[in-house]
VEXDREN-2710 file (C-alpha; in Angstrom, 1 decimal):
% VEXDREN-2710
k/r/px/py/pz
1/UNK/30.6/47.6/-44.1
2/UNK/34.4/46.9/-45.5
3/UNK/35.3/50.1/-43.3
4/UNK/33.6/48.8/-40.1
5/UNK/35.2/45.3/-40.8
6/UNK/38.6/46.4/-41.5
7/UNK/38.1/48.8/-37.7
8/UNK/37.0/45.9/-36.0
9/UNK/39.8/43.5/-37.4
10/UNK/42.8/46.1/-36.6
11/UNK/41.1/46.5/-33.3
12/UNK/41.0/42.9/-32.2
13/UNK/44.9/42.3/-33.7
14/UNK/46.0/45.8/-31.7
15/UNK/44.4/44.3/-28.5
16/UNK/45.7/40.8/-28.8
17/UNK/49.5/42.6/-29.7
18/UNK/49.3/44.7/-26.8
19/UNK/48.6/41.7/-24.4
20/UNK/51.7/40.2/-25.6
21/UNK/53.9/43.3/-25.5
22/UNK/52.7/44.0/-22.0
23/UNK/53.3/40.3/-20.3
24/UNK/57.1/39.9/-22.5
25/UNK/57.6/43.7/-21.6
26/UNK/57.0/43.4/-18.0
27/UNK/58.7/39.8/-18.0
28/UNK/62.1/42.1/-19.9
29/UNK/61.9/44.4/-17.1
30/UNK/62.3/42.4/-14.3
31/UNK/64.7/40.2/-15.4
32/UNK/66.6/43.3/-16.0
33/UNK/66.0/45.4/-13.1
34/UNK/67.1/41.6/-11.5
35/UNK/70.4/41.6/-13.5
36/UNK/71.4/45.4/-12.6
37/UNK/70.8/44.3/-9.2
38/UNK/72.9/40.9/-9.3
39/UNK/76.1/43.1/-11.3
40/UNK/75.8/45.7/-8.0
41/UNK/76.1/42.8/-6.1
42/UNK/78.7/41.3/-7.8
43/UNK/81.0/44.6/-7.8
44/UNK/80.3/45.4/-4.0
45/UNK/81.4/41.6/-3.7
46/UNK/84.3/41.8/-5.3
47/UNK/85.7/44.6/-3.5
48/UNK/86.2/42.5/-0.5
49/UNK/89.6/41.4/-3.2
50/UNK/91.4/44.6/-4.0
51/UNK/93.7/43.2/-5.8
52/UNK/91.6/40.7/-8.4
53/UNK/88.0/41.9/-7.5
54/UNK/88.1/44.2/-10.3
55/UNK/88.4/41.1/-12.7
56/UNK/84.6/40.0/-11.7
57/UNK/82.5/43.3/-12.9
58/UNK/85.0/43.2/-16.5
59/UNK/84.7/39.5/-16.8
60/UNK/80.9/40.1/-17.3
61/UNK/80.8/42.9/-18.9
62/UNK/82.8/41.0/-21.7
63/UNK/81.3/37.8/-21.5
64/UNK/77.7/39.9/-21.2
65/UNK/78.7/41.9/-24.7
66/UNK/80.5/39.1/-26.2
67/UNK/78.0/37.0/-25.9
68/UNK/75.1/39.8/-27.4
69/UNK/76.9/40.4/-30.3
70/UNK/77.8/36.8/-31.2
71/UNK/74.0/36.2/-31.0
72/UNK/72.9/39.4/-33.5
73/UNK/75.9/38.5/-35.9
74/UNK/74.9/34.9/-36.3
75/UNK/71.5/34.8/-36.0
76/UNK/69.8/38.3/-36.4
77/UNK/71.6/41.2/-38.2
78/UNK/68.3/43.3/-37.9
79/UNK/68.3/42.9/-33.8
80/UNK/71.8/45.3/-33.8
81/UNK/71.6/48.5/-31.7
82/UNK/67.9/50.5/-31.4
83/UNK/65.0/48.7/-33.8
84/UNK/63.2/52.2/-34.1
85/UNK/65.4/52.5/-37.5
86/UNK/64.2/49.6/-39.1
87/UNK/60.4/49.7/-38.1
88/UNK/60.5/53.5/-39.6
89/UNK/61.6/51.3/-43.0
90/UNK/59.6/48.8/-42.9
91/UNK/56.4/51.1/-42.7
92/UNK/58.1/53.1/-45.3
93/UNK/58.4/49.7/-47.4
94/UNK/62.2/50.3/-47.5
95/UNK/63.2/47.2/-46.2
96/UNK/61.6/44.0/-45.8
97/UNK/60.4/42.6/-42.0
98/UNK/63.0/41.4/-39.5
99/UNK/62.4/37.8/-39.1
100/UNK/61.1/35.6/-36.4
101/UNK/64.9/35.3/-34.8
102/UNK/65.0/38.8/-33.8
103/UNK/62.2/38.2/-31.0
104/UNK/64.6/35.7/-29.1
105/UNK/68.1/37.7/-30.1
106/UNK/66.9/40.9/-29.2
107/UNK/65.4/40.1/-25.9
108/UNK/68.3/37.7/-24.4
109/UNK/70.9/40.3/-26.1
110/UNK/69.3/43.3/-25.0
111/UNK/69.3/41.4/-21.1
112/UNK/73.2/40.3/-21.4
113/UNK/74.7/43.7/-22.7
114/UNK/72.3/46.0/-20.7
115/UNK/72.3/44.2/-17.3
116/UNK/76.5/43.5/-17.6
117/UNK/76.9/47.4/-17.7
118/UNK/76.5/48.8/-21.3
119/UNK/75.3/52.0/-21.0
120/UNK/72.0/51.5/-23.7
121/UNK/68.3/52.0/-23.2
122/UNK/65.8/49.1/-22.4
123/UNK/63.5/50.9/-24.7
124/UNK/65.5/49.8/-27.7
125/UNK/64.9/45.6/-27.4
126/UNK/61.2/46.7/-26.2
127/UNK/60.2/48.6/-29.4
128/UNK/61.7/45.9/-32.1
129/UNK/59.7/43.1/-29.9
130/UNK/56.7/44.8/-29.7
131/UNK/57.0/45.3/-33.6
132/UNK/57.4/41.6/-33.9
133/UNK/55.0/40.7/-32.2
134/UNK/52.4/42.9/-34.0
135/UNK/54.1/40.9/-37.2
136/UNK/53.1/37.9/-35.6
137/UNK/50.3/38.4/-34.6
138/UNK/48.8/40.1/-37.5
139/UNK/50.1/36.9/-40.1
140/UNK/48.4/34.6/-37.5
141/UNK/45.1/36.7/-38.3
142/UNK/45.8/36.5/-41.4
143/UNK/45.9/40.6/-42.3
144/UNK/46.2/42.8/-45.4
145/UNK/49.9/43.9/-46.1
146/UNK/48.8/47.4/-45.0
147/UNK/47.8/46.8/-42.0
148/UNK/50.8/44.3/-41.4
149/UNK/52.6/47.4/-41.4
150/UNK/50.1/49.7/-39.6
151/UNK/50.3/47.1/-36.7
152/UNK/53.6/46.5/-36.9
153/UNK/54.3/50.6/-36.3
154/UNK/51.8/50.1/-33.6
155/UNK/53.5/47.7/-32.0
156/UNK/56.4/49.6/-31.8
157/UNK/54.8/52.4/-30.1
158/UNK/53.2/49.8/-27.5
159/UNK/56.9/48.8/-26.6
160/UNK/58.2/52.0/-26.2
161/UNK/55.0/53.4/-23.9
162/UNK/55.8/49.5/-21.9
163/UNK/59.7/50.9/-21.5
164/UNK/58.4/53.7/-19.6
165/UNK/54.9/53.4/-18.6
166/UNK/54.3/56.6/-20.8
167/UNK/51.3/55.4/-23.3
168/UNK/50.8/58.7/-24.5
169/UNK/54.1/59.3/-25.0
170/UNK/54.5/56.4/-27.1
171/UNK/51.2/56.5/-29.0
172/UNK/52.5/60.1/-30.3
173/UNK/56.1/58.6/-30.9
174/UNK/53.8/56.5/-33.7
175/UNK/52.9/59.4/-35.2
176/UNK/56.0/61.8/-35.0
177/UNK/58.6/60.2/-35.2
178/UNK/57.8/56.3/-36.7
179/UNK/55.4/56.8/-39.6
180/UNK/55.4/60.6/-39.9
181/UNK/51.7/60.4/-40.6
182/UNK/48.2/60.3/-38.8
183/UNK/45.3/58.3/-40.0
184/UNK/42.7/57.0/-38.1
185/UNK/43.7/53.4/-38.9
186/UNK/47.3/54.2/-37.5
187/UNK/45.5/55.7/-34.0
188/UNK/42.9/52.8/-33.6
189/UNK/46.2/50.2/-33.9
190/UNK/48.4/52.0/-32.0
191/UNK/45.8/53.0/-28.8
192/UNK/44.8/49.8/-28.9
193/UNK/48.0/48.5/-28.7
194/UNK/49.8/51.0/-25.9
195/UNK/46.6/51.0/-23.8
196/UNK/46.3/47.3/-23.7
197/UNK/50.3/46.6/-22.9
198/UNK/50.9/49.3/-20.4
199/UNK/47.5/48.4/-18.2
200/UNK/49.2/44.6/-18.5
201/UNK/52.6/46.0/-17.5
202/UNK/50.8/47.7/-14.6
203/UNK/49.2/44.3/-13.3
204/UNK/52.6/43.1/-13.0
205/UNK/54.6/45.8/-11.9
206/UNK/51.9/48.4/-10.4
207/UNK/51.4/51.9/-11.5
208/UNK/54.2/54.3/-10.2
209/UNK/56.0/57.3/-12.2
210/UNK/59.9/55.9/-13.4
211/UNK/61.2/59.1/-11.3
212/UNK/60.6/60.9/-8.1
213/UNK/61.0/64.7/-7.9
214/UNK/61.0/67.1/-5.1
215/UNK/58.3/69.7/-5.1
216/UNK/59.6/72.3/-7.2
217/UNK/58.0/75.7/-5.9
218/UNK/58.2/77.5/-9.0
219/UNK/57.0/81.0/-9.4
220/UNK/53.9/81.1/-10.7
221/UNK/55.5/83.3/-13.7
222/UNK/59.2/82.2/-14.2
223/UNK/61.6/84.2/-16.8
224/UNK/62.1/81.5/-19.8
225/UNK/65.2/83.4/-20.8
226/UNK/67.1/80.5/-18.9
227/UNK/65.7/77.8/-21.2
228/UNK/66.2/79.6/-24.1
229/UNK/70.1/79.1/-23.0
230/UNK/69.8/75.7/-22.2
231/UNK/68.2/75.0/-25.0
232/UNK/71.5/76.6/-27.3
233/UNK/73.7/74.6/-25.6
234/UNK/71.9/71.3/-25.6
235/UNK/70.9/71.6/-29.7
236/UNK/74.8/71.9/-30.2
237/UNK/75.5/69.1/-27.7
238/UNK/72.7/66.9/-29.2
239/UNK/74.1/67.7/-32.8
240/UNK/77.3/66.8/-31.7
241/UNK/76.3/63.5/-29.6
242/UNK/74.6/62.7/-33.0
243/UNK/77.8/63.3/-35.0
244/UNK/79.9/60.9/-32.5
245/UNK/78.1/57.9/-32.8
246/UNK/77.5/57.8/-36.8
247/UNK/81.2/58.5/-37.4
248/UNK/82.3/55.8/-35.2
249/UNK/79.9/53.6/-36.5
250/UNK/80.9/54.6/-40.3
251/UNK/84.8/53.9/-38.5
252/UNK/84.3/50.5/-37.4
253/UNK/82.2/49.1/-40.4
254/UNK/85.6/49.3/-42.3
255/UNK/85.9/46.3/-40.2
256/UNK/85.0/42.3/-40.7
257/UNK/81.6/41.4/-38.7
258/UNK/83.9/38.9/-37.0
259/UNK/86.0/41.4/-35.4
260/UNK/83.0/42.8/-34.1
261/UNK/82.6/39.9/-32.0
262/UNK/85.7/40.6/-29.7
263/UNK/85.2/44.1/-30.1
264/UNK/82.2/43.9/-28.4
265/UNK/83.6/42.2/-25.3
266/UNK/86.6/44.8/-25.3
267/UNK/84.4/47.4/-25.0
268/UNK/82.4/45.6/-22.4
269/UNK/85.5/44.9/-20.6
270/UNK/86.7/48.7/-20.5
271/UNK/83.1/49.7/-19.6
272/UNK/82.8/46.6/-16.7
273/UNK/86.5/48.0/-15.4
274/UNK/84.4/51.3/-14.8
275/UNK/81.8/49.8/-13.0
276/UNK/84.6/48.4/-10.5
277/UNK/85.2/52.5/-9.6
278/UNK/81.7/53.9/-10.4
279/UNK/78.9/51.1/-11.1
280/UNK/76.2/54.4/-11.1
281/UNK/77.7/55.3/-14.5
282/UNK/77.4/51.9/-15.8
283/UNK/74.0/50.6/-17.4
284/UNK/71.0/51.9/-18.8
285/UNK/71.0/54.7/-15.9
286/UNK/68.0/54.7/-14.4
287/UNK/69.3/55.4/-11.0
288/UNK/71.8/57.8/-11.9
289/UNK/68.9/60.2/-13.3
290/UNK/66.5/59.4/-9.8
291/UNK/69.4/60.9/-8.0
292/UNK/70.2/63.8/-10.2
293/UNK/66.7/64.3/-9.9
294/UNK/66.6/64.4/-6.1
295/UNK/69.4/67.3/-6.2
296/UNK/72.5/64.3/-5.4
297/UNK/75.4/65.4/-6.5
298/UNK/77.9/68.8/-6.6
299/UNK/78.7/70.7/-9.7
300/UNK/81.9/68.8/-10.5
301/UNK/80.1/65.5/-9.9
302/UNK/77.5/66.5/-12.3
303/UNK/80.5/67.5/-15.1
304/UNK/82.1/64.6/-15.0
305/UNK/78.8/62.5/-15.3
306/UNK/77.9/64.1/-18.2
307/UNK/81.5/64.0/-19.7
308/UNK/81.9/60.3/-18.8
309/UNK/78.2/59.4/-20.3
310/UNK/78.9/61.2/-23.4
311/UNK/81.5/59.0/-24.0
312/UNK/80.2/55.5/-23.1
313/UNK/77.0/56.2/-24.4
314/UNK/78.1/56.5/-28.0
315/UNK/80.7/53.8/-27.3
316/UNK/78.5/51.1/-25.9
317/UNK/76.2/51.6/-28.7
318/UNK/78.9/51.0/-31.3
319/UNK/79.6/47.2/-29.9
320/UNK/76.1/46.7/-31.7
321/UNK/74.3/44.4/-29.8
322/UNK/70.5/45.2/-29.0
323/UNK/70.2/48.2/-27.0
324/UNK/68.3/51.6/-26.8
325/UNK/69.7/55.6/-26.9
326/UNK/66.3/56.7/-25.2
327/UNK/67.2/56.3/-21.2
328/UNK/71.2/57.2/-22.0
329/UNK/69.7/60.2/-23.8
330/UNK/67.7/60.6/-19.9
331/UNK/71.3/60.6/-18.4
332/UNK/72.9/63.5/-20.4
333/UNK/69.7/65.8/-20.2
334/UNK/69.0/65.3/-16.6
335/UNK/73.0/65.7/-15.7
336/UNK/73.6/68.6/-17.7
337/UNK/70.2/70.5/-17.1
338/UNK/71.5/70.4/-13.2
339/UNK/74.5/71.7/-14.6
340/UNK/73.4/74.2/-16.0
341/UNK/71.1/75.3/-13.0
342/UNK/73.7/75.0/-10.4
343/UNK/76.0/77.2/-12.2
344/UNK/73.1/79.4/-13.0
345/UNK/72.4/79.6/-9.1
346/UNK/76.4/80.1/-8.1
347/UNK/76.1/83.5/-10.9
348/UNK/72.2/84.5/-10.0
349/UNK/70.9/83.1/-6.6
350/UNK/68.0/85.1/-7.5
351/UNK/66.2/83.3/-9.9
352/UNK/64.4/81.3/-8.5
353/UNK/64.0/78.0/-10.7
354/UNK/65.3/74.9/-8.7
355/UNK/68.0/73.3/-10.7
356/UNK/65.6/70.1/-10.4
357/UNK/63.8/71.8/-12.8
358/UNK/66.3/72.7/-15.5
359/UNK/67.3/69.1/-15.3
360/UNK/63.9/67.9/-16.1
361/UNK/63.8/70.5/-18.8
362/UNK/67.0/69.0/-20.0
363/UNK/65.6/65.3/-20.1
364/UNK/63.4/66.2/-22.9
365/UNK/65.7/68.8/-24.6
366/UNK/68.4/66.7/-25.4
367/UNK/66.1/64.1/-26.7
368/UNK/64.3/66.7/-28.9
369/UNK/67.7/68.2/-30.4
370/UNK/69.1/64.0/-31.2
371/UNK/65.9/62.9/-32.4
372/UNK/63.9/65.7/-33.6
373/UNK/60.7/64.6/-32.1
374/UNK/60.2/67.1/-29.2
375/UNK/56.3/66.7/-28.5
376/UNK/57.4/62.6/-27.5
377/UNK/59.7/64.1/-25.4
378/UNK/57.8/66.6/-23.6
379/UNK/55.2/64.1/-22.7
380/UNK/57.6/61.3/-22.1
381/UNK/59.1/63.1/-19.7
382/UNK/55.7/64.8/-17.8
383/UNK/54.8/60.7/-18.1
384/UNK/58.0/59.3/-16.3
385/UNK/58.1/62.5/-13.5
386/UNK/54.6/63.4/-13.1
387/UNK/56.1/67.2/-13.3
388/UNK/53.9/69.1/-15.4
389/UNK/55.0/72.5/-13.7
390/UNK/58.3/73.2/-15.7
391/UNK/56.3/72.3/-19.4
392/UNK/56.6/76.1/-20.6
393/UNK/60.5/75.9/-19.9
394/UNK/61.0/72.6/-21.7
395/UNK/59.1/73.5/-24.7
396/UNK/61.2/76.6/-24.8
397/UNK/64.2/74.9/-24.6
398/UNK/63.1/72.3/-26.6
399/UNK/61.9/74.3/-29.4
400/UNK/65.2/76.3/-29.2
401/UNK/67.2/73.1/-29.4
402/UNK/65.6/71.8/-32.7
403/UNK/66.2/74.8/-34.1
404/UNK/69.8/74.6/-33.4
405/UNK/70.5/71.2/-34.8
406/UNK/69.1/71.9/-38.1
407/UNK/70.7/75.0/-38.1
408/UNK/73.8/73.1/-37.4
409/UNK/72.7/70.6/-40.8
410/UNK/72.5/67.2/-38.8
411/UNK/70.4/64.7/-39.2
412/UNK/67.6/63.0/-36.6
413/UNK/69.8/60.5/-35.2
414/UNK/67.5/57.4/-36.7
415/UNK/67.3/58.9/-40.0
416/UNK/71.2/58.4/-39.9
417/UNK/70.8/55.2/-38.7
418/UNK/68.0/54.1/-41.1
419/UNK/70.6/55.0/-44.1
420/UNK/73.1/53.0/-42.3
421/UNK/71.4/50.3/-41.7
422/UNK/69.8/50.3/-45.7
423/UNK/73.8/50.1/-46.6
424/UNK/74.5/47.2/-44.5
425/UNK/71.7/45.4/-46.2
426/UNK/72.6/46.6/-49.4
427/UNK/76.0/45.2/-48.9
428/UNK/74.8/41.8/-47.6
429/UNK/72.3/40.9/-50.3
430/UNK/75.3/41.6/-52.7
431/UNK/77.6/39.8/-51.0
432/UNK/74.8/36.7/-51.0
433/UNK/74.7/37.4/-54.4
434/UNK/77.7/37.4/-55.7
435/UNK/78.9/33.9/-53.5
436/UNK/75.6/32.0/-55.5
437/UNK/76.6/33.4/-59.0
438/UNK/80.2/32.1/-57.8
439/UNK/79.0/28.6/-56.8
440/UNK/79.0/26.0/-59.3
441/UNK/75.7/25.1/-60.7
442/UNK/74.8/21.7/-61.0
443/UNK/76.8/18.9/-63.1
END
């Protein structure tokens, strides 16, 4: 009887969490596909002045990250960058829940520094809300501290399947890579949860696949022998994408919080200056991967997307205001994976595997060697194409990647971050520590 009650409880909190993450989700979304929209506007604008046009795409790209940061620094410390890190913690009783602030910080931060032109992943605000709101919703109802926290993880995987419109995807990114566990608890809450949000994300926005691909015409039998060598080069490239953005994280946190302030809007600034020349590489990159996708794009093009990406995707993320690595990650696997296959094509014609395909391939290879959690990433990306035809390849060279990254000793990227973050929370309940024993006590 306590069994069946405790089912029907988690049940009924899932359900009412997923209704919530699917109508604030879906709300995100537009007003972000809306604010990508309005910044190409405003740089296509702003060429019609040569000579101070470029000031337009900058000045909101500074004001945009300015104003992110400025919100997560005074208001919510625990909204900075991706909230996968923290809810891993919090289910892991590490740290303690973000508060209620992080709801409104993370969803009008993640909107400013995403739609003026950082290049971070709308999955990042999505997962931390959708873990509020399962907090919410579950102290409403009045639930057990464990299931606070089975929610809660639950939650998290609802925002991330909402991202994408992957519920699969994000139901086993529950159990892979957020709570490193399966228990029947943990897959009632977090169904619940992803069914319920996605099928209300899909009454607002329909039902469609992220990305449209070509039909591939792959041999029935293709050699893997060319994924095995993707997969080399993207474990060492994911290792190495992984050791950029913790060292210049660990650089700037020699610096005051304040500073991090203007940083922010510098980098914004630099990164809104690009946008003037290229606004594709600007942004969370969504189009940038449909027409990689779709074959756009010569083999020079495709190295310096990949070059420039690797650079502002570490970059933006540093300015710490609320923001993903997920659809960035989608960038550099889809533009180096068509890389790969075009020069692959130029040195064997022969081989008859579309470079369409290794690009796919790529999408979830890179995201396997960063965050260690290839089976998310092979059903992400067979959830956001609809491509199931290149699977053998990508687990191949997804397999092959993971193998090179811990070969090559780094960390899953949000296990760095999770120590990170621990540190700066460390430091702050110090520092609150030390200023009361300092204050005079009463007279």
């Amino acid at each position: 009887m306590i069994l069946t009650s405790r089912v029907l409880r988690i049940t009924v909190a899932s359900i009412v969490a997923g209704v919530l993450i699917g109508v604030l989700g879906g709300v995100f979304q537009v007003l972000l596909v809306g604010a990508e929209r309005w910044r190409d506007l405003l740089v296509a604008w702003a060429h019609g002045s040569p000579y101070f046009g470029w000031l337009a795409p900058m000045a909101l790209a500074f004001v945009g990250a300015l104003v992110a940061r400025y919100l997560v620094v005074r208001f919510a410390p625990e909204a900075e960058g991706s909230g996968v890190q923290r809810v891993e913690a919090v289910f892991a009783c590490e740290v303690k829940p973000a508060g209620p602030a992080v709801l409104p910080v993370k969803f009008v931060g993640g909107l400013l520094a995403i739609g003026g032109g950082l290049a971070l992943g709308r999955e990042g605000p999505t997962v931390q809300m959708g873990s509020s709101l399962a907090l919410l919703t579950s102290r409403l109802l009045k639930r057990s501290e464990d299931d606070i926290r089975v929610l809660e993880a639950a939650g998290a995987g609802a925002g991330l399947a909402v991202a994408f419109n992957a519920p699969i995807a994000g139901s086993i990114f529950v159990f892979e890579e957020l709570t490193l566990r399966f228990t029947p608890m943990l897959l009632v809450a977090t169904f619940s949860a992803a069914t319920i949000a996605v099928w209300i994300v899909r009454l607002m926005l329909g039902n469609h696949f992220d990305f449209v691909v070509n039909p591939l015409n792959l041999n029935p039998v293709y050699p893997l022998w060319p994924f095995f060598g993707l997969g080399l080069l993207l474990g060492a490239l994911g290792a190495l994408y992984n050791w950029v953005i913790v060292r210049l994280l660990l650089r700037l946190d020699r610096f005051s919080p304040r500073t991090s302030v203007w940083r922010a809007g510098l980098i914004g600034a630099a990164i809104g200056l690009m946008a003037w020349f290229a606004p594709a590489l600007v942004g969370g990159g969504d189009s940038l991967t449909q027409a990689i996708l779709l074959g756009h794009g010569t083999i020079p093009v495709l190295a310096i997307v990949f070059a420039l990406r690797f650079l502002i995707g570490p970059v933006s993320y540093a300015t710490g205001t609320p923001g993903g690595l997920f659809a960035p990650l989608l960038v550099l696997g889809a533009s180096f994976g068509a890389l790969f296959g075009g020069l692959l094509h130029l040195v064997y014609p022969a081989i008859g595997i579309p470079a369409a395909a290794f690009a796919i391939a790529g999408m979830a290879t890179v995201f396997s060697a960063t965050v260690r959690a290839p089976i998310t990433g092979i059903v992400l990306i067979v959830e956001m194409t609809g491509v199931g035809s290149v699977t053998l390849g990508t687990l191949c060279a997804s397999l092959v990647a993971v193998v090179v990254s811990m070969l090559l000793d780094t960390k899953p990227i949000y296990e760095s971050l999770k120590e990170r973050m621990k540190e700066q929370q460390a430091l702050r309940e110090q520092a609150i520590a030390l200023k009361a024993s300092a204050s005079p006590g009463p007279a």
